[in-house]
N, C-alpha and C positions, 0 to 999 in steps of 0.2 A: 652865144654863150660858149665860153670856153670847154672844151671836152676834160680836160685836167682845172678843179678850180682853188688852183692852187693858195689864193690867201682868203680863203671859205672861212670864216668866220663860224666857229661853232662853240658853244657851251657845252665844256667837259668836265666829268665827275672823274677825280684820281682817286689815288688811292697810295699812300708811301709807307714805303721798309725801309726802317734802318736797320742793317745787319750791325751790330757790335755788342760784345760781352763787356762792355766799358759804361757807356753810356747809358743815359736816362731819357726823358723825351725833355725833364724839366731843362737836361744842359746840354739839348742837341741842336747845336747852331744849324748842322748843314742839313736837317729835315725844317729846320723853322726859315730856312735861307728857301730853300724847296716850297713850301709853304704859303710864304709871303709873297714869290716870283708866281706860283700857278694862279692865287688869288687876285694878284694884283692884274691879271688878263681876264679877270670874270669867271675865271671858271672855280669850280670847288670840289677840296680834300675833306674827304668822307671816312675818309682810316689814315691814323700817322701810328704806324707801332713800333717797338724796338725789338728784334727779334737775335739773339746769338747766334753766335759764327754757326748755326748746326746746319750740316745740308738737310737734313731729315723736317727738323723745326723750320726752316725757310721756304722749303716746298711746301711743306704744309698751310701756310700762313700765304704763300700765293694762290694754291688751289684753293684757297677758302675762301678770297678777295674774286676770284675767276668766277664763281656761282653767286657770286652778288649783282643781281640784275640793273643795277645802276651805275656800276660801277665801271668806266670805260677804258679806265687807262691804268697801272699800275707802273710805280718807279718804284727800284731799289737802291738802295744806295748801302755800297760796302760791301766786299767780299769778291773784289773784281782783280785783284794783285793776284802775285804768284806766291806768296806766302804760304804757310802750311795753314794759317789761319783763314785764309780766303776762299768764302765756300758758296757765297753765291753762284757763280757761274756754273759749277757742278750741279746744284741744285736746280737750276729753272732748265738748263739746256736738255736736261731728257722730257719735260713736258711742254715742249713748243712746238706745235703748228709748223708755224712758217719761222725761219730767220729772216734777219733782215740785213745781212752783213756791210753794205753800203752804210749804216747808221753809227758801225764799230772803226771800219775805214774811213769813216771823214770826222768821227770825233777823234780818236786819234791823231789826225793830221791838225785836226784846229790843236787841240792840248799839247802836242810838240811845237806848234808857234809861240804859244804860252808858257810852258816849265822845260821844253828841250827834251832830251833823249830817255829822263824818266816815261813820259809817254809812251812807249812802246811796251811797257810790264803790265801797260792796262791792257785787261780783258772784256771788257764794255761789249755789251752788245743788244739788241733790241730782237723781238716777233711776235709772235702771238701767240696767243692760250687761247681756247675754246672762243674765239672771237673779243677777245680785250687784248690791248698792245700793251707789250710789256718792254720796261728799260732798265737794263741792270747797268746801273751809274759806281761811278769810283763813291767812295766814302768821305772825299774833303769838299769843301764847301765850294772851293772855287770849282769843281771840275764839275760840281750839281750847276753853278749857276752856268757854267758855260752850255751846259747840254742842254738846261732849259732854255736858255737864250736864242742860242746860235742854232739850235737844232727840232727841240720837241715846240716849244711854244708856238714859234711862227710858222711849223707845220701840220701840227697837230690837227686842225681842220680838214685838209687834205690827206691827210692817213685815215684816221676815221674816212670818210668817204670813200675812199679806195678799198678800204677793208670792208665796209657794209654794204656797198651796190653790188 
């Protein structure tokens, strides 16, 4: 048996933010794109919420998703730009555990194959809170589904595992 098992097949419970003071959940394409991609692997979203640009209201709304004992995974999506509107990253980065900076460095580098030098304004990045992984995703649709794709879905087994032995 492999000491690394890397395509481990596990059944994961999410959990999704969307940061924006615009939207609703009824006309949030890029949490129901999130949504339908983590479902359609078998696993299941347990919280879809929409939460405003606030770093105060964001943190809050992940430490509260972090004490949910079934809860294993959490994505955000929105608030990852340099904007003055962009307040995810401010808000998660003072309560994590671990970074995970290899997860910001290769999406990055996938998203610059895909839109070009925009890519480099995102601030993307994943670790941990009190033992749940957390991914703070851009806000459009395609850059959720590339990070599900290319990144969280087909490893997500394999993180869980490493983080819980």
């Amino acid at each position: 048996m492999s000491e690394h098992p890397v395509n481990q097949k596990t059944k994961t419970i999410f959990a999704l933010i969307i940061t924006s003071d615009t939207r609703s959940l009824k006309e949030d394409e890029t949490g129901k794109t999130a949504l339908e991609l983590i479902e359609s692997e078998g696993h299941t979203v347990v919280s879809h919420s929409i939460i405003p640009n606030d770093e105060v209201k964001i943190r809050a709304e992940v430490q509260r998703l972090v004490f949910s004992k079934d809860i294993q995974v959490i994505i955000t999506s929105g608030g990852t730009g340099i904007s003055s509107k962009d307040k995810t990253v401010a808000a998660v980065t003072p309560i994590l555990d671990k970074d995970m900076p290899g997860f910001g460095e290769t999406f990055r580098r996938l998203s610059y194959e895909e839109i070009g030098g925009p890519a480099i304004m995102s601030r993307s990045l994943a670790g941990v809170v009190s033992g749940k992984l957390v991914f703070i995703l851009p806000g459009s649709k395609n850059a959720v589904k590339l990070a599900l794709t290319k990144l969280i879905l087909p490893n997500i087994g394999h993180m869980l595992w490493e983080l819980n032995r």
